[in-house]
One Martini backbone bead per residue (centre of mass of N, CA, C, O) as a GRO file, in nm:
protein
  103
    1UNK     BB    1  14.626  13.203  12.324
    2UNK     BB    2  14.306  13.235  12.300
    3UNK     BB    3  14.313  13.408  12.052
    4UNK     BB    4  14.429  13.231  11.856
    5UNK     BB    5  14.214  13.011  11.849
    6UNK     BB    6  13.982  13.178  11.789
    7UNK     BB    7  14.093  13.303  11.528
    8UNK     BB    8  14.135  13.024  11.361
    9UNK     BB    9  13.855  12.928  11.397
   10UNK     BB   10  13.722  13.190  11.257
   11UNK     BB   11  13.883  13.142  11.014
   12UNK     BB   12  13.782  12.848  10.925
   13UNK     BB   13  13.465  12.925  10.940
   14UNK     BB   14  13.478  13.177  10.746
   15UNK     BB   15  13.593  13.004  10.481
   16UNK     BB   16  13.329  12.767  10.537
   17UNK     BB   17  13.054  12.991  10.512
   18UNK     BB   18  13.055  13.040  10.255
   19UNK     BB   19  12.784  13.054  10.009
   20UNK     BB   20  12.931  12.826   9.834
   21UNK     BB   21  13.000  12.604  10.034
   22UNK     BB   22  12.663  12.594  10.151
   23UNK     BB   23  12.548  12.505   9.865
   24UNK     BB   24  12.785  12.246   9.848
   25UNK     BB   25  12.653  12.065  10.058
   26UNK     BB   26  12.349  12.091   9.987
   27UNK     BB   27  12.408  11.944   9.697
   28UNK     BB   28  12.514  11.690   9.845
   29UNK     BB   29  12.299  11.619  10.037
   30UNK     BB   30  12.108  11.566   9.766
   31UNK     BB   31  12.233  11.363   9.627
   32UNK     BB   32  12.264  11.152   9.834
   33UNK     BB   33  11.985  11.140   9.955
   34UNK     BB   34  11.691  11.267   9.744
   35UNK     BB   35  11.756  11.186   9.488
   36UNK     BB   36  11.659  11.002   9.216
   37UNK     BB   37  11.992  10.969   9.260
   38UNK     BB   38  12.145  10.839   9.477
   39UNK     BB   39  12.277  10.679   9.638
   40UNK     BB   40  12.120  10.476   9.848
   41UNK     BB   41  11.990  10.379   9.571
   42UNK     BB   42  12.248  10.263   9.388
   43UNK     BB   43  12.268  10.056   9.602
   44UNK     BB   44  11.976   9.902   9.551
   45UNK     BB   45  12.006   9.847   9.265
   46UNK     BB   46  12.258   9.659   9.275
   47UNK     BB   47  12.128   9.438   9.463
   48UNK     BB   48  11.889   9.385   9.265
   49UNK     BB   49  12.118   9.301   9.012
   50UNK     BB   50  12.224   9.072   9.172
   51UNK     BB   51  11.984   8.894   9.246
   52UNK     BB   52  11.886   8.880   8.925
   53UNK     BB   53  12.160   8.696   8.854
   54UNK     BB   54  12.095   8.473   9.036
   55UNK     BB   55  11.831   8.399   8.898
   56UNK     BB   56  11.910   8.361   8.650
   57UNK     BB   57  12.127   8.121   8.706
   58UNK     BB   58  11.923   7.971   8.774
   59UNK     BB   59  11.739   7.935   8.548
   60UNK     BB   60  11.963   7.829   8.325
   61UNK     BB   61  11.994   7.552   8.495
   62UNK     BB   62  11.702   7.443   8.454
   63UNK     BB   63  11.704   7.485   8.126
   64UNK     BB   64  11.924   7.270   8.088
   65UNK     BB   65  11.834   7.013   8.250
   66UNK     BB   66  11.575   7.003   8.082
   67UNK     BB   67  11.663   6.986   7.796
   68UNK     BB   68  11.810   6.725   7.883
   69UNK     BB   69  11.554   6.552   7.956
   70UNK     BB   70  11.450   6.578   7.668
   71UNK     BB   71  11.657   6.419   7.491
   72UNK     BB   72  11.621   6.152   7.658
   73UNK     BB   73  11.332   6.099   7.596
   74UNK     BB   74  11.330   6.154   7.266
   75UNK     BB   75  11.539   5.925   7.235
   76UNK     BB   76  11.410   5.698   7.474
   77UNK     BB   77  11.167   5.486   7.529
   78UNK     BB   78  11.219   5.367   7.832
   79UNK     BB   79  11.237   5.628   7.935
   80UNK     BB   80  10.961   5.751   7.888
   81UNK     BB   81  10.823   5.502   8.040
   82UNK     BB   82  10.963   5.558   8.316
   83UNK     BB   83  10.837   5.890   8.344
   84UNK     BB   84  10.531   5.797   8.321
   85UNK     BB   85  10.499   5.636   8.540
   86UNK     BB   86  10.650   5.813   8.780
   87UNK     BB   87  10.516   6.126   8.740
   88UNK     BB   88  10.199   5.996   8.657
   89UNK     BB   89  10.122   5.698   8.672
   90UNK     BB   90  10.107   5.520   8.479
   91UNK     BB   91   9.983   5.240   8.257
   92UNK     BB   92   9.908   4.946   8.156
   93UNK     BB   93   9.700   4.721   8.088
   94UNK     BB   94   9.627   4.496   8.316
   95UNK     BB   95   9.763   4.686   8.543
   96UNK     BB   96   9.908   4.762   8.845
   97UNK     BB   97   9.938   5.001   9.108
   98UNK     BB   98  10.156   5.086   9.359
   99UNK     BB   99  10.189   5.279   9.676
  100UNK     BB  100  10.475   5.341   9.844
  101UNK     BB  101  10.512   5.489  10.151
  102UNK     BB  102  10.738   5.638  10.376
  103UNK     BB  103  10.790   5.730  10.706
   0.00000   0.00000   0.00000
């Protein structure tokens, strides 16, 4: 019985030590940890253009806001003069500004 294991082991160890074997784990090993595609950098890479496209998206959506304000701005003399006065702080003659902060 300790035979049979012991040839099964030898016989299974034999088949998987040959040199083609050998050289192809080595290739798998250095493809997979150190190649410069290797897996390791590919999940790296993948990780930077998911968050490089949310950050497009957050981008996109901020330039779509800005335009939609740019269009009410030079749209209406009321709105631009509402938005100098609140964002600059601007003023006409003669008038002054009171700033109250709430704390």
């Amino acid at each position: 019985m300790q035979n049979k294991r012991n040839s099964i082991g030898h016989n299974v160890f034999r088949r998987f030590a040959n040199k083609y074997t050998l050289v192809g784990a080595i290739f798998a090993i250095w493809v997979v940890l150190f190649d410069k595609y290797s897996v390791l950098e590919q999940f790296e890479l993948r990780s930077k253009i998911n968050d490089l496209k949310q950050e497009k998206r957050l981008y996109q959506e901020k330039i779509e806001e800005n335009k939609r304000k740019q269009e009410e701005l030079t749209g209406d003399r009321d709105k631009l003069e509402k938005f100098a006065r609140e964002e600059y702080l601007m003023k006409r003659e003669n008038e002054d500004i009171f700033i109250i902060i709430n704390e």
